[in-house]
C-alpha positions as CSV (number, residue, x, y, z in Angstrom):
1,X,168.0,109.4,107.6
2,X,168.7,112.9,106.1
3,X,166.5,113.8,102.7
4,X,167.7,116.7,100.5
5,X,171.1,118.3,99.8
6,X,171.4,121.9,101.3
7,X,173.6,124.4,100.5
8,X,173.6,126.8,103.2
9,X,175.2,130.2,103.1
10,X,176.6,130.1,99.8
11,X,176.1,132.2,96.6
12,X,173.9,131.3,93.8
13,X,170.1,129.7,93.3
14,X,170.0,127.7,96.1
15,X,171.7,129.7,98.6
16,X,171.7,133.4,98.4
17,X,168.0,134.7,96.8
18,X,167.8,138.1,97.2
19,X,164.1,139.6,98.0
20,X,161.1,137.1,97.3
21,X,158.5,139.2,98.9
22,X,158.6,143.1,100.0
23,X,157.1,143.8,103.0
24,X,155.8,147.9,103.4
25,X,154.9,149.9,105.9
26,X,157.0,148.0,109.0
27,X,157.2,149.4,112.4
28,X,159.3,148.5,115.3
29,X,157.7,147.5,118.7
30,X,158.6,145.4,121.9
31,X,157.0,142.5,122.8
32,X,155.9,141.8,126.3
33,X,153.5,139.5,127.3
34,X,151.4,136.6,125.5
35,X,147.8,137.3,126.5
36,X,146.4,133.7,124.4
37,X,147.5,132.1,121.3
38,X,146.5,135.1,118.6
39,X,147.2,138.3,121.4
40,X,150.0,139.8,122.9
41,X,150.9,142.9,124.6
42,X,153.6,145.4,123.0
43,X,155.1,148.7,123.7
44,X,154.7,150.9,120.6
45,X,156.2,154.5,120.2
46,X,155.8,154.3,123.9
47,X,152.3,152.9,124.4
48,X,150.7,149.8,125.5
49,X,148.9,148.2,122.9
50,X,147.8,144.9,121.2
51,X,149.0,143.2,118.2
52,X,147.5,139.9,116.5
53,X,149.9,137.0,116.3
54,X,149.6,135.2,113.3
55,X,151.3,131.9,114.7
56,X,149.5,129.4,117.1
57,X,152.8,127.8,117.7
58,X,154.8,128.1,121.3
59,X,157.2,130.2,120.1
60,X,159.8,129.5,122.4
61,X,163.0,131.0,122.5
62,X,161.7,133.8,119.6
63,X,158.9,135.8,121.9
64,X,159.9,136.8,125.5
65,X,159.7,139.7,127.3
66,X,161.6,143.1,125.8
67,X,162.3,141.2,122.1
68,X,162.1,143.4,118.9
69,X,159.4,143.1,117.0
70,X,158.8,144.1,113.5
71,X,154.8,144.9,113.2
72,X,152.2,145.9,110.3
73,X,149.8,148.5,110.9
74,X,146.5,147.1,110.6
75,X,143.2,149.1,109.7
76,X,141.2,151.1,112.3
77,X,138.9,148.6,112.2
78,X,140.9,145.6,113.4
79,X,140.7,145.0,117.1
80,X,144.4,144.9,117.3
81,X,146.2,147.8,115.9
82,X,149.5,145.7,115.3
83,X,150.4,142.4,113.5
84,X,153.6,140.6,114.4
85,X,155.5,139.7,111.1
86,X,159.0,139.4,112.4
87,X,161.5,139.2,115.3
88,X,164.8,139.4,116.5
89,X,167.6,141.3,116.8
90,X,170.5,142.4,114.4
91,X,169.7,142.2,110.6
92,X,168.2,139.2,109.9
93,X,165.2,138.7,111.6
94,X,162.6,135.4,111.9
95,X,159.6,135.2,110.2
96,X,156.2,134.8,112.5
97,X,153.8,135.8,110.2
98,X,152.5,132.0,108.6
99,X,150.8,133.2,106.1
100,X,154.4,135.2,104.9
101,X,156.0,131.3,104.9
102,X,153.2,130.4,102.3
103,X,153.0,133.7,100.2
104,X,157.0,133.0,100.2
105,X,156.7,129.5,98.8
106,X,154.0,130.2,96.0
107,X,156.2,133.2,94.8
108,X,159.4,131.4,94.6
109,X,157.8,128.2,93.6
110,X,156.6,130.1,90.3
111,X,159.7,131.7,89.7
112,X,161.5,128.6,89.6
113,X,163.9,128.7,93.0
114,X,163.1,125.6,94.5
115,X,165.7,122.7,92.4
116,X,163.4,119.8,93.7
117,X,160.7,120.9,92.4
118,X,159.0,120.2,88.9
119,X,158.1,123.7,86.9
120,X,154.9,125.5,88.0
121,X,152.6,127.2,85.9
122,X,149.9,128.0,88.2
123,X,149.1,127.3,92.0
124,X,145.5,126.9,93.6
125,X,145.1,127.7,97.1
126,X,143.2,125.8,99.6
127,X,142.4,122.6,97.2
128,X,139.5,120.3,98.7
129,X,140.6,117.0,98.5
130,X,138.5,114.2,99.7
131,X,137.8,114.9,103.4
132,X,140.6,117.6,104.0
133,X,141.4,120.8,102.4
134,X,145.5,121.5,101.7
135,X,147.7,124.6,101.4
136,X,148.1,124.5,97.6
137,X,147.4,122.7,94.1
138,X,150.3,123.3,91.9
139,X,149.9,123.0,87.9
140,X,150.3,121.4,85.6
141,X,151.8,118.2,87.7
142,X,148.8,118.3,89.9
143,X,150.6,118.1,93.1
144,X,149.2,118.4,96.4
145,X,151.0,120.9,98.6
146,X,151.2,121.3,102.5
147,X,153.4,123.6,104.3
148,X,154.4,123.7,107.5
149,X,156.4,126.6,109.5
150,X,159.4,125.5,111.5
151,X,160.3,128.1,114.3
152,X,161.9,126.2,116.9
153,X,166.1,126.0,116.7
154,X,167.6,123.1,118.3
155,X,171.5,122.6,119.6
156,X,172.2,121.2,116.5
157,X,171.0,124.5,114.7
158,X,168.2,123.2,112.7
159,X,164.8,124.2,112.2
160,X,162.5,122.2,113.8
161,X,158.9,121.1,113.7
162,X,156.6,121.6,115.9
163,X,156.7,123.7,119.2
164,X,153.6,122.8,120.4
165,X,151.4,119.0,119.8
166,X,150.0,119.1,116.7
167,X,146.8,117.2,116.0
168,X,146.5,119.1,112.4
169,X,150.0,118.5,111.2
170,X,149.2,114.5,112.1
171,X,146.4,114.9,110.1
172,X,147.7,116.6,107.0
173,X,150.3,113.9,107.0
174,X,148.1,111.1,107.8
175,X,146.0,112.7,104.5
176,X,149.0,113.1,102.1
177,X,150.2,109.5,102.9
178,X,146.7,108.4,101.9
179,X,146.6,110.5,98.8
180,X,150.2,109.1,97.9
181,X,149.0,105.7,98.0
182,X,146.6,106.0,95.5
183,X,149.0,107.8,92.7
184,X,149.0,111.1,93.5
185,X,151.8,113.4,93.4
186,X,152.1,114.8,97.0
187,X,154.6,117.3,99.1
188,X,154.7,118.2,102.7
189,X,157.5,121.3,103.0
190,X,158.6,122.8,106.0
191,X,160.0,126.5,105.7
192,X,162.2,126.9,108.5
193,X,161.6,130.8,109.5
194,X,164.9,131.3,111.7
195,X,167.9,132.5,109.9
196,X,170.9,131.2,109.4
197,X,169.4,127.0,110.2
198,X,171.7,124.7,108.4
199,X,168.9,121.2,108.6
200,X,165.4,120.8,109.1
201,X,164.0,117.6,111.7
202,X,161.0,116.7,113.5
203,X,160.8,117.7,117.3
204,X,160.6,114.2,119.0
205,X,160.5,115.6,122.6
206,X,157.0,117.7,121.3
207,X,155.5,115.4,119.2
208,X,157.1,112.0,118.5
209,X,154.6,111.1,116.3
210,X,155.2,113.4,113.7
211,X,158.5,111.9,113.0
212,X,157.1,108.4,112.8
213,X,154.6,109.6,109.9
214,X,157.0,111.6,108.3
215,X,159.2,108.4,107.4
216,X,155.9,106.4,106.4
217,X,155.0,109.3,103.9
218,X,158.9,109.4,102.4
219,X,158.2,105.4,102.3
220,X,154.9,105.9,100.8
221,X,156.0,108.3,98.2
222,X,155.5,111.4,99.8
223,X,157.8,114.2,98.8
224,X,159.2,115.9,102.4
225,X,161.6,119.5,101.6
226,X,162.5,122.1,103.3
227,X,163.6,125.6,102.6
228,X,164.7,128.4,104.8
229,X,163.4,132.3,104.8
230,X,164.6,135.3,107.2
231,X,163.7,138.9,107.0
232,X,165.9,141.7,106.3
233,X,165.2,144.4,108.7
234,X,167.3,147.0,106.3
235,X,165.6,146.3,103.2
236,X,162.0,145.0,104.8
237,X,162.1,141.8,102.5
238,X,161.7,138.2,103.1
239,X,165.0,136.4,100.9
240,X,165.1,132.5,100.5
241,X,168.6,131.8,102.1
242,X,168.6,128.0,101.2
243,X,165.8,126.8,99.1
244,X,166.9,122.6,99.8
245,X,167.8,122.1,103.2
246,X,168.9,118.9,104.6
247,X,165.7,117.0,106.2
248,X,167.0,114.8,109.1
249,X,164.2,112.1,109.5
């Protein structure tokens, strides 16, 4: 079952945005060991230090041992020095930083980028709705907004969701499918981080149940997108390189 119409690497809206969000202040560092979920160790201008990870996911394939890392300084006050926005190597660079994929979405959502999507005139973050809070509200169509980061790249080349079991995501569906039942306007996107990923799908062989509920909510009403984002290490921006990719369910 494949959901959406992509239009990967080609000029115009959909396929070529230029920047969506600037990123200042990046420096380059080398990753080399996970410590735990949120810490790993780098080499920095020739030190050993520590940088936060802003990603619970696995992370396979994107963090090993001497990859390039694109970092933010963080206040003396931080008990990391570092945080990991980016990796890779070449131009185009994966975004790691989760809370980039959202800031992404809500920008480009308001400025109109996204062709499935109803015009937005205002977005509320973190909406309490019955028992579980979501990513966004957007306004005036009310619709309730969850977003997911896909950083896992399959054989096939597409993004893919997730790297690692995930008891929230089940949730957050579980939630949206409920909501969706009862009228309201719902949308679970996934914004595939990797560059260059030409289809988004669900990662059977890490969480087969994530598949299942993603074709109940499409049943149930649910809205399922997805949208892809890289960084540009030479201009330090995060660009929208398909905003409707193909969602293989």
């Amino acid at each position: 079952m494949a959901l959406g119409k992509g239009n990967s690497g080609s000029s115009g809206r959909e396929g070529n945005v230029s920047c969506v969000l600037k990123v200042e202040g990046l420096v380059e560092c080398t990753f080399l060991k996970r410590r735990n979920r949120f810490v790993v160790e780098v080499l920095w201008e020739n030190e050993l230090t520590t940088a936060h990870l802003p990603n619970t996911g696995r992370l396979k394939g994107i963090l090993f041992e001497g990859q390039r890392l694109l970092c933010k300084r963080q206040a003396s006050t931080r008990k990391h020095p570092l945080r990991i926005i980016a990796a890779g190597r070449g131009r185009l660079l994966s975004v790691i930083d989760t809370s980039l994929h959202e800031e992404v979405f809500r920008l480009a959502a308001l400025s109109g980028i996204f062709p499935w999507l109803e015009e937005v005139e205002e977005i509320r973050r973190n909406p309490r709705i019955g028992d579980s809070t979501y990513d966004f509200l957007l306004l005036p169509s009310q619709r309730v907004v969850e977003i997911k980061s896909a950083l896992y790249k399959t054989k096939e080349e597409c993004g893919a969701y997730p790297d690692a079991p995930s008891l929230r995501g089940r949730r957050h569906l579980e939630g949206l499918i409920k909501l969706a039942s009862k009228g309201v306007k719902t949308l679970i996107i996934f914004s595939v981080g990797v560059p260059r990923m030409k289809c988004f799908s669900p990662l059977d062989e890490i969480d087969p149940m994530i598949r299942k509920l993603l074709r109940e909510a499409d049943a149930k009403g649910v809205m399922v997108r997805a949208f892809g984002i890289h960084l540009k290490s030479n201009e330090g921006c995060i660009a929208v390189y398909d905003s409707n990719l193909p969602v293989i369910l």
